[in-house]
N, C-alpha and C positions, 0 to 999 in steps of 0.2 A: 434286471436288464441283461441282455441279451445281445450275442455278438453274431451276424451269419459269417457263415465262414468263409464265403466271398471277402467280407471285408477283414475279417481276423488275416486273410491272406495277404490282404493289399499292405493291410498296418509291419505284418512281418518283412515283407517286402520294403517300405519305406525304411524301418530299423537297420534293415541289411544295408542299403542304402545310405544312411549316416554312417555305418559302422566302417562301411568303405572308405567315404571321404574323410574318418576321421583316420583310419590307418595310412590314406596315400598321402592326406595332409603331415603328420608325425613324421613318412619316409621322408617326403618332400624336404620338412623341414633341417633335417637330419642333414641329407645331401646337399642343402643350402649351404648350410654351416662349412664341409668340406668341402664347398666347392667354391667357396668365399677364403678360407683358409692356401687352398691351390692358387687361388686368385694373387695370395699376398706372396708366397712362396715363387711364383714364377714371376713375378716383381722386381724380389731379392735378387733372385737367381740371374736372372736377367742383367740387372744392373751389376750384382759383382761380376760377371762374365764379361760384361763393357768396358769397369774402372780395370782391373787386373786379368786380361785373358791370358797371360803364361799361366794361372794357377785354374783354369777352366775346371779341370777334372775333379781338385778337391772341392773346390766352392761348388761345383754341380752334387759333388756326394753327399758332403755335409748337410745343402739345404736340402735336397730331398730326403734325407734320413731326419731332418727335424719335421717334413712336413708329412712322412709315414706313421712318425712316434705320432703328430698330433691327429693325427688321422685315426690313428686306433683307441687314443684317447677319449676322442668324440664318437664312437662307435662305444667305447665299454660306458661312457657316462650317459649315453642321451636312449631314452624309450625306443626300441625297433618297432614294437608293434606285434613281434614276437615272443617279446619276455626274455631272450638269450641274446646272447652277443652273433652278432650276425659272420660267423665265418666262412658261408658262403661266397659274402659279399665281400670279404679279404682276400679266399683260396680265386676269387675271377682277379683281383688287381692283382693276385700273387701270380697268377697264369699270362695276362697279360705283358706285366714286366719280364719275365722270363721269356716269352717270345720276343720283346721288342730288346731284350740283350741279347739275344742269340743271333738275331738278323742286325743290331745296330754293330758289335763289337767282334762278333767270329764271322761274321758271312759276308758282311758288308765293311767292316773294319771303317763305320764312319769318322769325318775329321769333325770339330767342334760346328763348324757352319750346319751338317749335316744334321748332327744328333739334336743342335738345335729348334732347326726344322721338323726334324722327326718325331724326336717322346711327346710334345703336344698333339701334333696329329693323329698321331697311335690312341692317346686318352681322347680326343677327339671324336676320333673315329667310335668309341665307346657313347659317347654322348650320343650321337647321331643314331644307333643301332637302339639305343635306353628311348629317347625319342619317338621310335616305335611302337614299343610296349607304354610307354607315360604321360608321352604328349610328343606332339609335333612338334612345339618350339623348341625342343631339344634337341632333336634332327634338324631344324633350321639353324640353331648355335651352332652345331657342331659343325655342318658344312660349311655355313660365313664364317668362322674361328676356322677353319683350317685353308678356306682360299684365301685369307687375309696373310693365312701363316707364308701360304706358298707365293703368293704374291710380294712378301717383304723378302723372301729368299730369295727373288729372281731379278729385284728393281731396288734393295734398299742397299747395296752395297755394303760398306763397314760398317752401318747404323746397324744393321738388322739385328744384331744381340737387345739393339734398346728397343726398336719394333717391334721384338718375340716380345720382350718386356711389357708392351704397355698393349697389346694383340691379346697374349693371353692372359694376363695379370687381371687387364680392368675387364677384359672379355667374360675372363671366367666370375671376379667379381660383380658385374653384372646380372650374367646367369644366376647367381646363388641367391641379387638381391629379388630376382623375378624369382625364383622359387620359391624365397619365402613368404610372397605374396599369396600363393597357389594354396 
């Protein structure tokens, strides 16, 4: 039996094609997980910033630095697709954070209402841009999560620490449970 090579092309094509959806599904999966993670974390965050806002700054350190550890936990334990630990994909949040501390705390010298509004939008902003390259509905999250953000900042008055809470907590939770459908 005999293969023309019309068709040995088409089959190679097809292969690539799985091979695709098998690495964007694995990323997908990946960024679900973090992103479901973020979900819980800006939850926390939110709420301890609600019950105790004299201590805003440490409860905002601590739970982000618990939600970086597990961040790179589920990066070094879960399949990239490339075989190594993706630190590209750290050196862009590490670039990121680093611009949004420089413009949140030396340029802009935000108060807690601000920086509130702000680190979500800034990851946001990330989503919406990822969106482009991955799928639209990631550029549609990102945009409704961030005019919900700005909308709770401008009409929710003293709630808005519990708004950012449940805006981007169940928000981002959501996202991550749609990704792992993808």
């Amino acid at each position: 039996m005999t293969i023309r090579t019309d068709e040995a092309a088409a089959t190679l094509a097809e292969i690539d094609g799985v091979v695709a959806r098998v690495k964007r599904s694995r990323i997908y999966r990946t960024a679900a997980q973090i992103t479901i993670l973020w979900g819980g974390v800006n939850i926390v965050r939110g709420l301890l910033v609600a019950l105790w806002p004299a201590t805003f700054g440490p409860h905002w350190f601590l739970i982000d630095l618990f939600g970086v550890a597990a961040t790179i936990v589920i990066l070094r334990t879960r399949p990239t697709g490339v075989g190594r630990f993706p630190l590209r994909i750290l050196a862009a949040f590490a670039i990121v954070y680093a611009f949004g501390w420089v413009w949140s705390n030396l340029i802009g010298h935000f108060g807690p209402r601000e920086a509130i509004a702000f680190w979500p939008t800034l990851f946001l902003l990330g989503f919406a841009i990822a969106g482009l390259l991955f799928g639209l509905v990631l550029t549609a999250i990102g945009i409704g999560l961030a005019a919900l953000v700005v909308a709770g900042y401008l009409w929710s008055a003293d709630a808005f620490p519990l708004w950012q809470a449940a805006v981007t907590g169940l928000g981002f939770i959501a996202c991550g449970l749609w990704m792992r459908r993808s």
